[in-house]
C-alpha positions as CSV (number, residue, x, y, z in Angstrom):
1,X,22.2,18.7,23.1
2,X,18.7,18.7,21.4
3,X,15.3,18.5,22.4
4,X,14.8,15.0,20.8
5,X,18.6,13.8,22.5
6,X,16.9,14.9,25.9
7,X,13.6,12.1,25.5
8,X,13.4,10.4,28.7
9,X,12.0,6.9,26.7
10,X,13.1,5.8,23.0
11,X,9.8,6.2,21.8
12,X,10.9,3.7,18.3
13,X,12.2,0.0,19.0
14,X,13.8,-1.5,15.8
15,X,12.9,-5.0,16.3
16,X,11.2,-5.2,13.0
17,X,13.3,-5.1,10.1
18,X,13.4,-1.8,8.2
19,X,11.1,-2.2,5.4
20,X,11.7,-0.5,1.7
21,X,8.6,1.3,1.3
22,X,9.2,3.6,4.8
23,X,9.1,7.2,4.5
24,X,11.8,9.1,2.5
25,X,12.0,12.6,4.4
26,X,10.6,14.4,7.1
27,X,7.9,15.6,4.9
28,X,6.2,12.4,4.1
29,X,5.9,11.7,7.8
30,X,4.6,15.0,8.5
31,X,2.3,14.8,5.9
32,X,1.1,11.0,7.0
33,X,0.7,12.4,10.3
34,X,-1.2,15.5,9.7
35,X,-3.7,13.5,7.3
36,X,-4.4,10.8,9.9
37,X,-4.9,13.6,12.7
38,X,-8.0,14.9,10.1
39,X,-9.5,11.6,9.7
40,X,-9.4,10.3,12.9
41,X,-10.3,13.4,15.0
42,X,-12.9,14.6,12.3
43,X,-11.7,18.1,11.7
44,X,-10.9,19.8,8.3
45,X,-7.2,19.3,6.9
46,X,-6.8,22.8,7.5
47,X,-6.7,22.9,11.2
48,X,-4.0,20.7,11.2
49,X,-0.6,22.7,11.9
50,X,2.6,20.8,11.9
51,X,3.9,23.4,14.6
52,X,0.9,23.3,17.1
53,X,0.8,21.4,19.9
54,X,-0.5,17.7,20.4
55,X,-2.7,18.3,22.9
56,X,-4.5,21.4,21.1
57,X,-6.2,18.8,18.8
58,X,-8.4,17.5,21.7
59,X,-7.0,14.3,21.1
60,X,-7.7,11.2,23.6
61,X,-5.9,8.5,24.6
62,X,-7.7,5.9,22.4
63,X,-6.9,8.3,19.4
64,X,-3.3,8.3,20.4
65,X,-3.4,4.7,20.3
66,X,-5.0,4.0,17.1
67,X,-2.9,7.1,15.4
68,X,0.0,5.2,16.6
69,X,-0.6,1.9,15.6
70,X,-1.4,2.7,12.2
71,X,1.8,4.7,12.6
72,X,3.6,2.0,13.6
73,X,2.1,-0.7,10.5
74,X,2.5,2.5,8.3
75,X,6.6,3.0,8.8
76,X,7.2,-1.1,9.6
77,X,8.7,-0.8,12.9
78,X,7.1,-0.9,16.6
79,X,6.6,2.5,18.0
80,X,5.7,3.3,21.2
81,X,1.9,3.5,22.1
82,X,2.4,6.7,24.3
83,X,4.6,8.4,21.1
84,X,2.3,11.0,20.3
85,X,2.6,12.3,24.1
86,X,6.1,11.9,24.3
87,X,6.6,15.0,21.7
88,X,5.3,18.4,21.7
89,X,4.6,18.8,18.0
90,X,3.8,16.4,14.6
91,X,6.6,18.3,13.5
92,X,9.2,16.9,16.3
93,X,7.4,13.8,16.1
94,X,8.2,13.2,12.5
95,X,11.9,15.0,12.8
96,X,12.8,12.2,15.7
97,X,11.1,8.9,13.7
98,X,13.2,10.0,10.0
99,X,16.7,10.4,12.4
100,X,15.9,7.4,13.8
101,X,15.1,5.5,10.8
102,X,17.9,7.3,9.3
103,X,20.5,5.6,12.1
104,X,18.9,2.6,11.0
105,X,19.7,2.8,7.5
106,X,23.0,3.6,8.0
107,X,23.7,0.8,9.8
């Protein structure tokens, strides 16, 4: 059993219908995610590492938030707002939102 099989709390609800113009691979989210960590925490593209952890970035809870929101608009399904706490890593983070959407589009 993995990691992301172990999560306490589905941290994605699929109320929303899956929209055509989500994220196509792993990369794309990790890229969205790393991008929006730079802009909204100020600091250089650089210092964002896909393998560090979450809390590293000195992020706060209102930057969770707001990360996660435009997360959430971004991808066109409701997320939950304590998602970037519930995984170590963007990297994890963006593995466990493309399975899910995945399971979604196989459906």
């Amino acid at each position: 059993m993995s990691y992301l099989e172990n999560s306490a709390q589905p941290a994605v609800s699929f109320e929303k219908p899956f929209l055509p113009g989500t994220p196509s691979s792993v990369a794309a989210i990790e890229q969205w995610l790393a991008t929006k960590f730079a802009e909204q925490l100020a600091i250089p593209a650089h210092a964002v590492s896909l393998e560090k952890s979450i809390t590293s970035f000195g992020l706060d809870s209102m930057d969770a938030i707001i990360i996660a929101g435009d997360l959430e608009d971004w991808m066109g399904m409701e997320l939950s707002s304590t998602l970037l706490w519930d995984f170590d890593t963007i990297a994890i983070i963006a593995r466990h939102l493309f399975e899910n959407l995945t399971a979604v589009r196989g459906q």
